[in-house]
C-alpha positions, 0 to 999 in steps of 0.5 A: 357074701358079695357086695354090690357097687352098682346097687341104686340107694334106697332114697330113690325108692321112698315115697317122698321121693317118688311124690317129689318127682311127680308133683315136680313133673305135674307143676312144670308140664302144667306151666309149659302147657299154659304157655302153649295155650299163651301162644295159640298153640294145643296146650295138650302138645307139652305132654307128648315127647317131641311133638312138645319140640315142634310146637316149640319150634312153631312158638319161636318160628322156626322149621319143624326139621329142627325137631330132627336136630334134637335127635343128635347126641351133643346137638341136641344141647345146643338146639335146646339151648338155642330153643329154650333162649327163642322161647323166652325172645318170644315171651319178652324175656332175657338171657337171665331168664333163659338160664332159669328155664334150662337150670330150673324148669319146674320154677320157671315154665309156670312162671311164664305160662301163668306169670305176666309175660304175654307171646310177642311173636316168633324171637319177640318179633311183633310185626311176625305177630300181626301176620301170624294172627292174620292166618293167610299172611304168615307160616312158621313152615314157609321160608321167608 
């Protein structure tokens, strides 16, 4: 009898896994969707793959091609990474908390959608703010 070396460990089937990982999944799109909504953005948007992306790249002003970067191998890591820090810009938050959402997103995506943190603008910027809010004076797709 053979044995095989590539079989997957039964761990990952047990319920208490399988649990674990959807309640994880469920807490972390429940604070990135409130964290849309923080930003005037469709809350909905956090549950559907890339179009989660662009509005992210709406939150943080920049332009929606850069959803297209997240489609390049390696590149990918950086735009996230990059993204992930503008997100955390546009929310009052620093680097620290940046390396929270990249390393530990199902703790800290609730923490900014349900925390204190208020949206301060694309990258923190309150007079980008004030246009934004003014529909006619601002648009994330318009070069400045």
């Amino acid at each position: 009898m053979e044995e095989n070396y590539y079989a997957i460990p039964d761990f990952f089937f047990s319920p208490v896994f399988i649990i674990s990982c959807i309640a994880i999944a469920v807490v972390q799109i429940a604070g990135m969707w409130k964290t849309f909504t923080k930003a005037s953005q469709p809350g909905w948007a956090a549950i559907i793959p890339f179009l989660n992306i662009y509005i992210m790249t709406k939150i943080t002003g920049k332009p929606g091609i850069w959803t297209i970067l997240c489609l390049i191998p390696f590149v990918n890591i950086v735009i996230a990474i990059w993204l992930y820090n503008m997100m955390s810009k546009s929310f009052g938050k620093d680097e620290g908390f940046t390396a929270g959402l990249i390393f530990l997103g199902f703790i800290f995506w609730p923490v900014l959608g349900f925390g204190s943190a208020k949206y301060l603008g694309p990258y923190g910027n309150p007079a980008a703010f004030r246009a934004y809010q003014e529909k006619d004076k601002f648009d994330f797709e318009q070069p400045k």
